[in-house]
Each structure stands twice: as structure tokens, then as C-alpha cells.
C-alpha positions in Angstrom: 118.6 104.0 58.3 117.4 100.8 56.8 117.9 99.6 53.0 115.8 99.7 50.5 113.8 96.6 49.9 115.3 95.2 47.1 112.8 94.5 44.0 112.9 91.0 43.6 112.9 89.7 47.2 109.1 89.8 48.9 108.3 91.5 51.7 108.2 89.3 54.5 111.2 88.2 53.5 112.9 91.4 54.0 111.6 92.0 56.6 112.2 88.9 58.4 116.2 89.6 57.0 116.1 92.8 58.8 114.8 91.3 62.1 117.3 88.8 61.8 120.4 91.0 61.3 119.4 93.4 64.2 119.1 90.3 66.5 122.8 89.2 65.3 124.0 92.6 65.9 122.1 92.9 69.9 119.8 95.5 68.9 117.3 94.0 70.9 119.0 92.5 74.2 118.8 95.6 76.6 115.4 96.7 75.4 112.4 97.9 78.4 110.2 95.5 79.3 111.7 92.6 78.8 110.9 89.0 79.7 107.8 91.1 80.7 104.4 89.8 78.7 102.9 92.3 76.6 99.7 94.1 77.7 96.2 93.4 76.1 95.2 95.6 73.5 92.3 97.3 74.2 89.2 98.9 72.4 88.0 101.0 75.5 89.3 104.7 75.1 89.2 104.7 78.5 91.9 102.0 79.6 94.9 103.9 80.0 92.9 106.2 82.5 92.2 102.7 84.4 96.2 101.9 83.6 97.3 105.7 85.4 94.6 104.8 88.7 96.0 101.4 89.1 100.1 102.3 88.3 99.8 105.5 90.8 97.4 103.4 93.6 94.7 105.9 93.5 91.3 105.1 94.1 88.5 105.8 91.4 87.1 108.8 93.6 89.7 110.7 92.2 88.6 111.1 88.8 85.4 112.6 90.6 84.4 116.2 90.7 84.8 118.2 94.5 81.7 118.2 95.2 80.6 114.5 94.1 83.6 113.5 95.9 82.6 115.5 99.1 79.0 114.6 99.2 80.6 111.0 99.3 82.9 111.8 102.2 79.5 113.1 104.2 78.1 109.4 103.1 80.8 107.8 104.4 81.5 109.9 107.1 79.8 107.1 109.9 82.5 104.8 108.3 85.2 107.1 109.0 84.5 107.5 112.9 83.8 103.6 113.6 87.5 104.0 114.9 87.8 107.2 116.4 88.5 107.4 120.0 87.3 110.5 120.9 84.8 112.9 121.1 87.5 115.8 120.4 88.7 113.5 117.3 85.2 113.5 116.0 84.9 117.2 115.5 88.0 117.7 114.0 87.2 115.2 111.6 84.2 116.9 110.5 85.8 120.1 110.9 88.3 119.1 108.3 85.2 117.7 106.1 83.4 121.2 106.8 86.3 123.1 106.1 86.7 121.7 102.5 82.9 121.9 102.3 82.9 125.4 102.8 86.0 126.5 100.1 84.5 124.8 97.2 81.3 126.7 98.1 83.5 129.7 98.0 84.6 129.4 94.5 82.9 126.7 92.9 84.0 124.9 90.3 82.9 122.4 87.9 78.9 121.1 88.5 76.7 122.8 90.8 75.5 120.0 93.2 74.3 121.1 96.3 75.9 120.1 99.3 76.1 121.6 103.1 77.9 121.4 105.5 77.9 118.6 108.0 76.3 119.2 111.9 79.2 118.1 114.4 76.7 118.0 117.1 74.6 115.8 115.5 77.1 114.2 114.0 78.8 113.3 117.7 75.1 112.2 118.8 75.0 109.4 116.4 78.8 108.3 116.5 78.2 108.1 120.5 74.8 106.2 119.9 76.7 103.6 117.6 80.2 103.8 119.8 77.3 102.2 123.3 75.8 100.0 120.6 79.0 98.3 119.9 80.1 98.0 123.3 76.7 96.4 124.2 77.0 93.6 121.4 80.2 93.1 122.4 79.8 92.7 126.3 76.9 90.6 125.2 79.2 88.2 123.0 81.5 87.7 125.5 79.2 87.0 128.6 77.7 84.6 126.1 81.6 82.7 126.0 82.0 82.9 129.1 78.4 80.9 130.3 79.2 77.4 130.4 77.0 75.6 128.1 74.8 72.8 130.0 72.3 70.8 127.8 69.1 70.9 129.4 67.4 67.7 130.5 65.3 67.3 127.3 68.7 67.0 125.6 70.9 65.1 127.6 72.2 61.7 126.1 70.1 59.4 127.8 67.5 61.3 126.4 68.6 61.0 122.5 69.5 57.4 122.5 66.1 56.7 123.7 66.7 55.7 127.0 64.8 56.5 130.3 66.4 56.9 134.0 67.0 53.6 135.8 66.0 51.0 132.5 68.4 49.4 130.4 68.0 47.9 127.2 67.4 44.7 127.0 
């Protein structure tokens, strides 16, 4: 336990006395965080929830209710199968999505938001649709590399420079 501040010493003096002495005595050398800079304060009430997302690498859909965060996984669920292979992958993907769908409608909890479940037919329809379209852009892009590129006669170099077949400049 500390002293008592004596009467007729001021307070930042005593206090700067007690820093001092701990420092002599080590108090201070092994402590956390050091050579680390201290955090900003903060006035949002909210920061350390920000602090807890960022220190366990979770994204901000986890703070979300089931079925906000479900609805968002229907959403997103054409960005999800851009890299499926398969037709078979494809349904179990949205069977996994339809199978989460269907136990919070079980027993829900928290906000009633309506949500269904997700058609895997249609749902294979439309990744196969997008699956040709890609393949088309991309056969296009690479027949377009592989077409050598010949400047047509408007734009040949005689033609620029101002200059006709067979004259010279003078």
C-alpha cells in the first residue's frame, strides 16, 4: 500500500515521487503491452464490439439476427456458386442453405422476417445460364487474342503521314 501524501508536499509532486520510486524499483519493466502504442479512446459505446469482430476475424454478419443473416445468404447465393463445378455441388449447397432455412422456421427466434426456402431447380437453371455465359465471354476474349491485328488500309502509315501510293514528298 502506498503512503500517505504528506501535508506540505503538492500533489503532483507526490505523485510524480511515487512514479519515480516504482520505476527505480522495476515495477514497470515486465508490464503487457509494452513498447505497444496505446489505443484511441473512444466515445462510441459501440467500439469494443468493433474491437471483438476485428481481434476474433469475424465478419459483421455475425452480429446479425438468423434470419437477416439467412435472407443475406439467399442474396448472395449467385455469388457463392460462380465457382462451383458441379451440378451435384449446386444442390447441396442450397440444400445446406435450405436446411438452415427450414430449422429457424422451426423454432424461431428473435424478429419475425419472412424468408423461404430457396428452389434448387431454379436455382441450377440460372447458375447453368451464367456458368454458358462465362464460357461464351471467355471463348470470345480469347479468339479476339488470338486474331492477328491488321490495320485496314484507311489506317496504314502511308495513309497518316499523308502520303499517297507511288508519290514522294518533295
Amino acid at each position: 500500500m502506498t503512503q500517505r501524501k504528506p501535508w506540505d508536499i503538492s500533489v503532483q509532486t507526490w505523485v510524480d515521487r511515487q512514479i519515480r520510486e516504482a520505476q527505480d524499483k522495476g515495477a514497470f519493466d515486465d508490464l503487457p503491452g509494452l513498447g505497444k502504442p496505446i489505443p484511441p479512446s473512444s466515445t462510441d459505446e459501440l467500439s469494443w464490439v468493433r474491437g471483438y469482430l476485428e481481434r476474433e476475424n469475424l465478419p459483421g454478419d455475425a452480429l446479425l439476427p438468423t434470419p437477416l443473416r439467412l435472407r443475406k445468404e439467399v442474396e448472395r447465393l449467385p455469388e457463392t456458386l460462380r465457382d462451383v463445378r458441379s451440378e451435384e455441388q449446386v444442390r447441396a449447397v442450397v440444400k445446406d442453405l435450405n436446411a438452415r432455412i427450414m430449422d429457424w422456421l422451426r423454432a424461431p427466434v428473435g424478429p419475425q422476417i419472412p424468408i423461404g426456402r430457396v428452389d434448387a431447380d431454379e436455382t441450377v437453371e440460372h447458375w447453368a445460364r451464367a456458368r454458358d455465359e462465362r464460357r461464351q465471354r471467355l471463348a470470345a476474349a480469347k479468339a479476339a487474342l488470338s486474331e492477328p491485328v491488321r490495320p485496314s488500309p484507311a489506317e496504314s502509315p502511308a495513309r497518316r503521314r499523308g502520303l499517297r501510293w507511288g508519290r514522294r514528298r518533295p
